[in-house]
C-alpha positions as CSV (number, residue, x, y, z in Angstrom):
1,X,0.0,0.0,0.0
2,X,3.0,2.3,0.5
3,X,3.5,3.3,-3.2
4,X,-0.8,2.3,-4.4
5,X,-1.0,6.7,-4.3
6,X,1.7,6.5,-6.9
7,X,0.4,3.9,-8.7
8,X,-2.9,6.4,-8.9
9,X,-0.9,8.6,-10.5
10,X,0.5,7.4,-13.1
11,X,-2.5,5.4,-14.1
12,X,-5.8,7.9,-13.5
13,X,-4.9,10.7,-15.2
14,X,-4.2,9.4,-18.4
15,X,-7.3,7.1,-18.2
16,X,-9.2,10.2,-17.1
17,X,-7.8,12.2,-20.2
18,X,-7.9,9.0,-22.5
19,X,-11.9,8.9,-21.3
20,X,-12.4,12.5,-22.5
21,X,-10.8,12.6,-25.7
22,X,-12.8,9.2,-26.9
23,X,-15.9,10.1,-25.6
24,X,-15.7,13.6,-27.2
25,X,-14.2,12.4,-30.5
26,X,-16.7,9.7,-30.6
27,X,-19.6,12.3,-30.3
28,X,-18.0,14.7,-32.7
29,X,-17.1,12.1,-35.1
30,X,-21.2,11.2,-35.3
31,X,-22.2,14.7,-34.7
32,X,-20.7,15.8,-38.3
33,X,-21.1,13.0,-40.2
34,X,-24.7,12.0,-39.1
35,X,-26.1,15.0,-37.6
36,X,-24.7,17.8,-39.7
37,X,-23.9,16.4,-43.2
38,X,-27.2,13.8,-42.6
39,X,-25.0,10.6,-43.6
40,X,-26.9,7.8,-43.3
41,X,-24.9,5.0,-41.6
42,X,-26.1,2.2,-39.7
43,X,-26.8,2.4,-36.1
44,X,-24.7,-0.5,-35.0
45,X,-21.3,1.4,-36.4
46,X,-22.2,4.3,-34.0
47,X,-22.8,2.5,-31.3
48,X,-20.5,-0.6,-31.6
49,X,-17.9,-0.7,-34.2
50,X,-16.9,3.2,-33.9
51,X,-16.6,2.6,-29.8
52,X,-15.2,-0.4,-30.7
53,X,-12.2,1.5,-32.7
54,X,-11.7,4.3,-30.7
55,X,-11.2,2.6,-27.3
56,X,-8.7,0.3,-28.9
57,X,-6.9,3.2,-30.1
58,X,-7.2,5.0,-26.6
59,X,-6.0,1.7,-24.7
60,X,-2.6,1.5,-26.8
61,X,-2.1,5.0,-26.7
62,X,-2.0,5.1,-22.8
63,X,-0.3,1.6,-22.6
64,X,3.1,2.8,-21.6
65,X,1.8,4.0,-18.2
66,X,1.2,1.2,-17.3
67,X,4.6,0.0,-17.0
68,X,4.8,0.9,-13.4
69,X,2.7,-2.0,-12.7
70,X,4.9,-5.0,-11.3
71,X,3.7,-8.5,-10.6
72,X,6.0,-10.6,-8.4
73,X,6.0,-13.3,-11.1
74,X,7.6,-12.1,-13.7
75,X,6.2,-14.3,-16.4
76,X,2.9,-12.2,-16.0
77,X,2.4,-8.6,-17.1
78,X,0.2,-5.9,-17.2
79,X,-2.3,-7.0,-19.9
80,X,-5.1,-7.4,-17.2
81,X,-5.2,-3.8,-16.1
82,X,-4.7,-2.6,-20.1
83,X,-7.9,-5.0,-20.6
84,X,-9.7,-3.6,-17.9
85,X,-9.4,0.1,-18.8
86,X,-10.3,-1.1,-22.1
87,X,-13.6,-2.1,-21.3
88,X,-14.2,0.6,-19.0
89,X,-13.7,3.0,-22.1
90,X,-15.5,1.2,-24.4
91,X,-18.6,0.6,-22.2
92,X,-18.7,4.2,-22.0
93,X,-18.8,4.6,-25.8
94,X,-21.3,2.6,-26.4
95,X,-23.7,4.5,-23.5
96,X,-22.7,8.0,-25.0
97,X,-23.7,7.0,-28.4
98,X,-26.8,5.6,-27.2
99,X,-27.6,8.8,-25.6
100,X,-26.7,10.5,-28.9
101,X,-29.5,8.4,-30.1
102,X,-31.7,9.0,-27.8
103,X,-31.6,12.8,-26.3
104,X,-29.7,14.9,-29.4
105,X,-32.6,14.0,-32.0
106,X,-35.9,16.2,-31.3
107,X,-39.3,14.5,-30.3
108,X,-42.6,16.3,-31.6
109,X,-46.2,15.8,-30.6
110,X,-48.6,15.8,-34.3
111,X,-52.3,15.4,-34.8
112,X,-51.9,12.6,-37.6
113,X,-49.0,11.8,-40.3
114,X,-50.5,14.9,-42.4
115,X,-48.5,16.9,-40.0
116,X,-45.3,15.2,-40.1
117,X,-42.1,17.0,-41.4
118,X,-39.5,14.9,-43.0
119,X,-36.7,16.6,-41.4
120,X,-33.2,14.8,-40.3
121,X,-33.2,15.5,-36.8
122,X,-36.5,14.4,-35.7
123,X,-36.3,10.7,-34.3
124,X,-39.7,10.6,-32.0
125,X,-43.4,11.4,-33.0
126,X,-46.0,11.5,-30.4
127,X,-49.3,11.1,-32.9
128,X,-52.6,11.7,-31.3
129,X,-54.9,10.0,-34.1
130,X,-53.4,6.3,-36.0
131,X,-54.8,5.2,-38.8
132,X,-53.5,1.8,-40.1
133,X,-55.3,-0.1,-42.6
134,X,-53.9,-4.2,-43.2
135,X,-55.3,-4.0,-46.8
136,X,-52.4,-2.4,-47.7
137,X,-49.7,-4.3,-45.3
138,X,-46.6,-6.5,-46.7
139,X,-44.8,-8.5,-45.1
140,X,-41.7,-10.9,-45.5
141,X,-40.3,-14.0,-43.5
142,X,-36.7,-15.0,-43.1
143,X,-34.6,-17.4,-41.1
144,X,-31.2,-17.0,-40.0
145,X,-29.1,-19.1,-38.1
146,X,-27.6,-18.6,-34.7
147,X,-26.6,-18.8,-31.3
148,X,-23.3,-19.2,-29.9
149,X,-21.9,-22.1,-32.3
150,X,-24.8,-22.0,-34.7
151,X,-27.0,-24.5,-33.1
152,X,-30.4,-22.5,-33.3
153,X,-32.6,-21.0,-36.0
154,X,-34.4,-17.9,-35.5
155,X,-37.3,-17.1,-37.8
156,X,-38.8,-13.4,-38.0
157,X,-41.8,-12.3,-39.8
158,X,-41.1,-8.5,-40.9
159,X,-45.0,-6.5,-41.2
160,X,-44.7,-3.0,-42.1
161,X,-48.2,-1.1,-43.5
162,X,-48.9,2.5,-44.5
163,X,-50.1,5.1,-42.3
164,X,-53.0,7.4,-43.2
165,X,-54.5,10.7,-42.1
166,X,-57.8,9.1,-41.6
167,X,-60.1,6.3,-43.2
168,X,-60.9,8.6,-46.0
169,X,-57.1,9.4,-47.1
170,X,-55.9,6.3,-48.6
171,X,-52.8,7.7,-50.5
172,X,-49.6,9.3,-50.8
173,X,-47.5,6.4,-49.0
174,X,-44.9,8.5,-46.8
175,X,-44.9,6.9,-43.9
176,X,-44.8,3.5,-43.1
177,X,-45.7,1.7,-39.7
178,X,-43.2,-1.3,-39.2
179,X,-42.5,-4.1,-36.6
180,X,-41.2,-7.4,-36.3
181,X,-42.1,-10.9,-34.5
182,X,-39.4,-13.8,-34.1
183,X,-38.7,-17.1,-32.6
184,X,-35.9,-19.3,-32.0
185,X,-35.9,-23.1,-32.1
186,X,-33.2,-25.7,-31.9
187,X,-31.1,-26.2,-35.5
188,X,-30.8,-29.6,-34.9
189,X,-34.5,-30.4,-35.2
190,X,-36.2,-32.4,-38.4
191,X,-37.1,-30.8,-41.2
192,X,-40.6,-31.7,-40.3
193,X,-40.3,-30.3,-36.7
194,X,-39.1,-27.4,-38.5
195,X,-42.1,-26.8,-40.9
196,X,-44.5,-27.4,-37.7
197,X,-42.9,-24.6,-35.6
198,X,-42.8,-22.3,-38.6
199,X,-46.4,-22.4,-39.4
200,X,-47.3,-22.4,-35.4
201,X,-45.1,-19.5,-35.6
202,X,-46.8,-17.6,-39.0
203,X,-50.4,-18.0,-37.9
204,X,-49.7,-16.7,-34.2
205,X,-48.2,-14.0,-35.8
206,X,-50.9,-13.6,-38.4
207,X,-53.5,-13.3,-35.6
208,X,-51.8,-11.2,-33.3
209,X,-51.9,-8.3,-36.5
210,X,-55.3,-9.6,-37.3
211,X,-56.5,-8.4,-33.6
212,X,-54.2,-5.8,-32.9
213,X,-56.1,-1.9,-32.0
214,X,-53.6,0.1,-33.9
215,X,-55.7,3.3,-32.9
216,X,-54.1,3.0,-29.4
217,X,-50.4,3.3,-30.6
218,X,-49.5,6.9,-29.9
219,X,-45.5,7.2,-29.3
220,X,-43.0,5.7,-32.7
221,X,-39.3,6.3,-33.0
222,X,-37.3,6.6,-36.5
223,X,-36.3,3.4,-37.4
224,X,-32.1,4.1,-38.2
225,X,-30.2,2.7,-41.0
226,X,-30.1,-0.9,-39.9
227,X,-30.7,-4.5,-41.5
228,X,-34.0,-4.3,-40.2
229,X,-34.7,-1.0,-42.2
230,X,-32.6,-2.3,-45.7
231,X,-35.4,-5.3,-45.3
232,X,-38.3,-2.4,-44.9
233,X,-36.8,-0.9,-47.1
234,X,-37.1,-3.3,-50.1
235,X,-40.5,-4.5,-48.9
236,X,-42.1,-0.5,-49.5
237,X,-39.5,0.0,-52.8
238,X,-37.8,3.0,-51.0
239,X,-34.8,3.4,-53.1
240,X,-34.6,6.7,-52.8
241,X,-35.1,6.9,-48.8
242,X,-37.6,9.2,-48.7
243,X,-40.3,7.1,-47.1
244,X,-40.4,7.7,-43.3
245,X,-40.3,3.8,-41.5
246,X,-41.6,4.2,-37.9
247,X,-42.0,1.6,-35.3
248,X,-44.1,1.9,-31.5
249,X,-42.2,2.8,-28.6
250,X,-42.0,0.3,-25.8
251,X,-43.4,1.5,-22.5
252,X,-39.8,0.4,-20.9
253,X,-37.9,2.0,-23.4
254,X,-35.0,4.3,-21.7
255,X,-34.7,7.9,-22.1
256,X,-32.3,10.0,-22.7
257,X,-31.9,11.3,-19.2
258,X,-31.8,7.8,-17.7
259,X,-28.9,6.9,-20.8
260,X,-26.9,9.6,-19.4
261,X,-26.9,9.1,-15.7
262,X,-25.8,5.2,-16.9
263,X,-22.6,6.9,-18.3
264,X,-21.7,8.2,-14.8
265,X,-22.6,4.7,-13.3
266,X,-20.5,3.1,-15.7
267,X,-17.6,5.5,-14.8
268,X,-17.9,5.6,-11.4
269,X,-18.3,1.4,-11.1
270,X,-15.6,0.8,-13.6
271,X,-12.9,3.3,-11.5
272,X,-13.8,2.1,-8.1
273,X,-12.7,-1.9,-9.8
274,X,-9.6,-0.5,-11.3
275,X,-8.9,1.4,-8.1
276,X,-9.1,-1.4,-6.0
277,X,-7.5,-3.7,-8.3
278,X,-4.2,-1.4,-7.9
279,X,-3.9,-2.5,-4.3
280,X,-2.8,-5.9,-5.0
281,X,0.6,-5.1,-7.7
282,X,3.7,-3.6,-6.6
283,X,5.0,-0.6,-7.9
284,X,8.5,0.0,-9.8
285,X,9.9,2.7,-11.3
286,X,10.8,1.5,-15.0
287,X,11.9,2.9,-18.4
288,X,10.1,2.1,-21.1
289,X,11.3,0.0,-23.8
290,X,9.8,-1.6,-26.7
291,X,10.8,-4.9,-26.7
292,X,8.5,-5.2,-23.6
293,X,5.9,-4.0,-25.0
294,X,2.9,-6.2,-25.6
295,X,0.8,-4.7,-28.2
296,X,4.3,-4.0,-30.4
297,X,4.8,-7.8,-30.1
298,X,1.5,-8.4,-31.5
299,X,1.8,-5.9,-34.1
300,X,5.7,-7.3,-35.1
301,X,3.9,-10.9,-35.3
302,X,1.1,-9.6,-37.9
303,X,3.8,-8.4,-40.2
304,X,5.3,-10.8,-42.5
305,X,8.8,-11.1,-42.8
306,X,11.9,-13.6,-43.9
307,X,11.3,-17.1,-41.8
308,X,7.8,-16.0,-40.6
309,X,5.5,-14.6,-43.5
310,X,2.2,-17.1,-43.6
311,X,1.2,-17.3,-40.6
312,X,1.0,-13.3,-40.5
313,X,-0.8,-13.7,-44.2
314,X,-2.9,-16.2,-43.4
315,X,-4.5,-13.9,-40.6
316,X,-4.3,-11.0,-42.3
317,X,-6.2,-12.3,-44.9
318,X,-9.1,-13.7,-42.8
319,X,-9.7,-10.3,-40.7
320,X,-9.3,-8.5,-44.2
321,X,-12.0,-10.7,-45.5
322,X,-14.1,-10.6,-42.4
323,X,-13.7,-6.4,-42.2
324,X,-14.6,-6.0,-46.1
325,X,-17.7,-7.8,-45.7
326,X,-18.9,-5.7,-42.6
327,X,-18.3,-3.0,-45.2
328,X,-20.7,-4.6,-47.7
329,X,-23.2,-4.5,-44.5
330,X,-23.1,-8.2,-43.8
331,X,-24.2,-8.7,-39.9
332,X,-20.1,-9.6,-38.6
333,X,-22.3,-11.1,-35.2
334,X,-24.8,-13.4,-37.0
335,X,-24.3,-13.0,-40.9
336,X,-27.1,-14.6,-42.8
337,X,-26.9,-17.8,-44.6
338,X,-27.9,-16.1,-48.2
339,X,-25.1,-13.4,-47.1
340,X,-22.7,-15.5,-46.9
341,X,-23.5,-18.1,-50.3
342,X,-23.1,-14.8,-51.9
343,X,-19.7,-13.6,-51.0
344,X,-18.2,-17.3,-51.4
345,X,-19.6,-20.2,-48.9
346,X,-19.2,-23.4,-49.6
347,X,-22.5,-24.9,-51.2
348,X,-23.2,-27.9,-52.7
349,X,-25.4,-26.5,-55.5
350,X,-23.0,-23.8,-56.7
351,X,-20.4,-25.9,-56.4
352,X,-21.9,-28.7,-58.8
353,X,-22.5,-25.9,-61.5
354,X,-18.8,-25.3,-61.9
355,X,-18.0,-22.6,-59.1
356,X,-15.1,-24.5,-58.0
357,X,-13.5,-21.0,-56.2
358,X,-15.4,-21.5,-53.4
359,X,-13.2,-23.8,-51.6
360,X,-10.7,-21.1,-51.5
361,X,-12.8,-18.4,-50.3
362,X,-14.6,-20.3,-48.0
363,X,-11.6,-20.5,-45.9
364,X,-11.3,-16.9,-45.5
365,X,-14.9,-16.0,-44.3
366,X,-16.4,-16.9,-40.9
367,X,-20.0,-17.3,-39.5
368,X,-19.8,-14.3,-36.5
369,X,-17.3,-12.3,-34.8
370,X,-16.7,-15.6,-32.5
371,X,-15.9,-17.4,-34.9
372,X,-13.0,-15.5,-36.4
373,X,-11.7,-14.1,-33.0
374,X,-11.6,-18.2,-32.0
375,X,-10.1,-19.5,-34.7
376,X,-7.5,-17.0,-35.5
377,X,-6.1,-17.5,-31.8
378,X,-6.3,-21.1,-32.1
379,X,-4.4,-20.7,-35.6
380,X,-1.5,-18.8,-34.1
381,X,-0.6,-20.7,-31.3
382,X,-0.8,-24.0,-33.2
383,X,0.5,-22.9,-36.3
384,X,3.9,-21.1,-34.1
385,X,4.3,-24.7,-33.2
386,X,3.9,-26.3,-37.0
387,X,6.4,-23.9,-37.9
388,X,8.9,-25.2,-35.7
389,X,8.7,-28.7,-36.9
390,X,7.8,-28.9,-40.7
391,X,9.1,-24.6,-41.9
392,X,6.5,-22.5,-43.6
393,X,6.4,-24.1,-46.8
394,X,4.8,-27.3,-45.3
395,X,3.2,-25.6,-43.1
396,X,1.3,-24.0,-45.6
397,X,0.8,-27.1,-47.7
398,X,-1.3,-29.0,-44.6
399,X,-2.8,-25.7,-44.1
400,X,-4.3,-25.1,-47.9
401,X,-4.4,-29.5,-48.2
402,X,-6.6,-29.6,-44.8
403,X,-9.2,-27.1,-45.3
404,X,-10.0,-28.0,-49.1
405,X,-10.3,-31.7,-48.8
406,X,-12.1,-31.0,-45.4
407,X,-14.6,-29.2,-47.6
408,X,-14.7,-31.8,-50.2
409,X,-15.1,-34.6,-47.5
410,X,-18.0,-32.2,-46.0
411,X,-20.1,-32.6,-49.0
412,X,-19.5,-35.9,-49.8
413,X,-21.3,-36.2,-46.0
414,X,-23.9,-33.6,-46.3
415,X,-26.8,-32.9,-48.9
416,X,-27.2,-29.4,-49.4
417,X,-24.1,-28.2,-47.5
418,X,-23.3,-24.4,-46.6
419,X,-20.0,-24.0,-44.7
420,X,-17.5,-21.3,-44.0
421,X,-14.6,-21.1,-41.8
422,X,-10.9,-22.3,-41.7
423,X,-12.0,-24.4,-39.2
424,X,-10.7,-27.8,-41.5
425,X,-7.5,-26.0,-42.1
426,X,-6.3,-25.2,-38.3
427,X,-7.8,-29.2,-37.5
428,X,-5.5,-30.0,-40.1
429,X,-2.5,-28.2,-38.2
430,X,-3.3,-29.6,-35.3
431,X,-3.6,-33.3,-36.7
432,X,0.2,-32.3,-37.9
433,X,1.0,-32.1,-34.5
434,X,-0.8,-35.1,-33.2
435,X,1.1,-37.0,-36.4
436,X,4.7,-36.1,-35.8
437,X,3.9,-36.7,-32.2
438,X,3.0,-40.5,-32.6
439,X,5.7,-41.0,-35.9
440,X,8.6,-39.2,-33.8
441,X,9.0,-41.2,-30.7
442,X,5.8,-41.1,-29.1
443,X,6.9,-41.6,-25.5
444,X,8.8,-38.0,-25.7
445,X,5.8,-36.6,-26.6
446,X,3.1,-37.8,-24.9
447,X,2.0,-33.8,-23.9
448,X,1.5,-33.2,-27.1
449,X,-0.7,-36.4,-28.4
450,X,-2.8,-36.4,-25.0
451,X,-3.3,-32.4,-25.7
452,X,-3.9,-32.6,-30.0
453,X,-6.1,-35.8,-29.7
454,X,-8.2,-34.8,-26.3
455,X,-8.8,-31.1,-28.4
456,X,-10.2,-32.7,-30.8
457,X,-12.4,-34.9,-28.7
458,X,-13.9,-32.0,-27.0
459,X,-14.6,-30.4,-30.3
460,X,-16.6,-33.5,-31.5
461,X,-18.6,-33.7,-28.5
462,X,-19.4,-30.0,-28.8
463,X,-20.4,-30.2,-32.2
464,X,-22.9,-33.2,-31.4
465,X,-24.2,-30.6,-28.6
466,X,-24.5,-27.3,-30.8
467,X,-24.9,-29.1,-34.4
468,X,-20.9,-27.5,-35.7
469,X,-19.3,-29.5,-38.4
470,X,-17.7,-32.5,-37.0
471,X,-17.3,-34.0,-40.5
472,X,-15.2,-30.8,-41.1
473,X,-13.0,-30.9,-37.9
474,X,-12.4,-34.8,-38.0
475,X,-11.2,-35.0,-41.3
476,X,-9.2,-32.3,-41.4
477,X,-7.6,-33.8,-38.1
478,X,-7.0,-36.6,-40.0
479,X,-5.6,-35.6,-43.2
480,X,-3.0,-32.9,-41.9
481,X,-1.8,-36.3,-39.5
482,X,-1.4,-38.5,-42.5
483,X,0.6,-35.2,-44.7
484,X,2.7,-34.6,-41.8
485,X,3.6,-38.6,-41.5
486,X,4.4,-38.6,-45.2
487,X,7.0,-35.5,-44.2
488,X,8.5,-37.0,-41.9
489,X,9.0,-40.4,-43.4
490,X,9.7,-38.7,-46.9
491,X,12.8,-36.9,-44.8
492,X,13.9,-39.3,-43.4
């Protein structure tokens, strides 16, 4: 405790500062671009990515005060306190662009939608008279898999229908009243389980319309730029955006008051645990030098150079990939199945008329931000170890071998197949390892076997579990075993 006010010093006024800038550069960042030049972008950049971003930046910028941080052990470092000042500052992006949302756009109270004004910075109507007729509702249906290894199916029924001025003035279709109804239900169920739940699912949903009193809806929000709007959107042929989409407020739905007092909650929770985590490291004067410095040795591994250049490509390539189609407005968190056929997934149908590419781009795209963030860990720590036994050149032969004919094993398995992922690839790395652990003496590496084979086992009984692709996993296990014996016996 003799040195924790020191400790204070050098780490909460640069967090402080770091807290300001981002939050105020975050804010001005949306204030010009959405506010003032009335760029549309969607909702989940401003209040995800963008935070996202910025609090990375912040958190390396400040990292070298946190040098003064000393753990007894000197095989740990200071990550942990870097990680949790991180998600401090991030949390607290996310809430201030949530209160951008909510309290810097201007609510007005109309009569009816005859009264609206289709200006930019209006987000909330309070309408006194609603006038909805179904005659003139569309709707679409779509399913999209998810969950947290794609082991459920959610279904959502998108309504939207014109609002009028009264019973008498059917026309001029300006604005639109939208919402939407899901479900979720297990991926793993039949077909025919499937088809039941779905129409279950359609005519509850068709009934709850059918009896809904639209008359007592008073309070709508803006729907922002969103999926959810691009599928509005298409339904209403609003090309040119000029059609205003609104959906009802929910009763529980926070203002912007009760947004902003979060930030300070946030802030105040989030230093009191950094605070109080200080007490239990040392504190030692030290100069700072860049060959201890974490994030630098992250950054030198990402860039290719002589003796280590596919490893860094390979990753590259797959957050490249991943980043572009975020760009394109593909959901990075649950990306839709018809998304992903279209920028290059594996499928069976496509592939049997000729578009053969697909195995290559498969490998680079990946079904959620999990999935990437997962697999490109897993890729660098087994792939440092590949490296070290067969050079790059093999490596990148059971790398490129094991995902393709993974793929091509997939289908051989599985009618109708859709699959992304380098999952069959880093299997086939790791069956390398398992492989020149049982071909070169297996009794000195008995860490190795126990660890390659028992991962391997808890990824097949997962995947029975959430429904992943065993057929995948297994034989690329298998085939990057038997290239790696064929290496080995070939060299020697």
């Amino acid at each position: 405790m003799k040195d924790y006010f020191k400790k204070v010093k050098s780490i909460l006024p640069v967090l402080l500062l770091a807290i300001f800038v981002s939050t105020i550069s975050c804010l001005l960042i949306r204030y010009i671009l959405e506010y003032k030049l009335e760029i549309d972008i969607k909702l989940i950049s401003w209040e995800f990515f963008i935070p996202f971003v910025i609090s990375v930046v912040s958190v390396i910028l400040i990292r070298k005060k946190f040098i003064v941080l000393q753990f007894k052990d000197n095989t740990k470092d200071n990550f942990f306190y870097i990680f949790l000042c991180w998600i401090l500052i991030f949390g607290l992006l996310v809430n201030s662009q949530m209160f951008f949302t909510k309290y810097l756009y201007k609510s007005v109270t109309i009569n009816n939608v005859s009264e609206i004004k289709f200006e930019h910075d209006i987000s909330n109507y309070n309408i006194q008279k609603v006038y909805i007729n179904e005659r003139y509702a569309r709707g679409d249906f779509e399913t999209k898999v998810v969950g947290k290894n794609g082991d459920k199916l959610n279904m959502k029924i998108f309504f939207i229908a014109p609002m009028f001025k009264d019973s008498l003035t059917l026309q001029n279709y300006k604005v639109w009243y939208s919402e939407t109804k899901d479900t979720t239900i297990s991926y793993s169920l039949s077909n025919q389980k499937k088809e039941i739940a779905f129409k279950k699912f359609y005519n509850n949903t068709v009934k709850y319309f059918k009896n809904k009193d639209f008359s007592n809806l008073h309070s709508f929000e803006k729907v922002f730029e969103s999926d959810e709007k691009e599928k509005f959107d298409k339904l209403i042929g609003n090309q040119d955006k000029s059609a205003l989409i609104l959906k009802p407020i929910l009763k529980n739905s926070n203002n912007g008051t009760s947004v902003f007092f979060w930030y300070f909650k946030i802030l105040g929770i989030g230093l009191l645990i950094i605070l109080f985590s200080l007490i239990f490291i040392s504190y030692k004067e030290v100069e700072y030098k860049k060959k201890n410095d974490e994030f630098l040795s992250i950054v030198n591994f990402l860039i290719p150079r002589k003796e280590n250049y596919f490893l860094p490509i390979i990753i590259n390539l797959n957050i490249a990939y991943y980043v572009l189609l975020a760009l394109f407005g593909i959901d990075i968190f649950s990306p839709r199945t018809e998304d992903l056929v279209r920028f290059g997934a594996i499928n069976s149908v496509k592939i049997a008329n000729g578009e053969i590419w697909r195995f290559v781009t498969a490998m680079f795209m990946h079904g959620g931000l999990q999935h990437i963030v997962y697999n490109m860990i897993i890729l660098a720590f087994a792939g440092l170890f590949a490296k070290e036994i067969f050079g790059e050149k093999k490596l990148a032969m059971i790398y490129f071998i094991s995902g393709l004919l993974s793929f091509l094993v997939t289908l051989l398995f599985h009618n109708g197949y859709i699959g992304v992922g380098a999952s069959g690839a880093i299997f086939g790395i790791i069956g390398s390892l398992f492989g020149a652990g049982l071909v070169d003496g297996h009794k000195e590496n008995k860490t190795v076997i126990f660890i390659t084979f028992g991962y391997l086992l808890i990824n097949v009984l997962f995947g029975f579990i959430t429904n992943s692709d065993n057929v995948a996993h297994v034989s690329g296990f298998l085939i990057g075993a038997l290239i790696s014996w064929i290496f080995i016996l070939f060299k020697r």
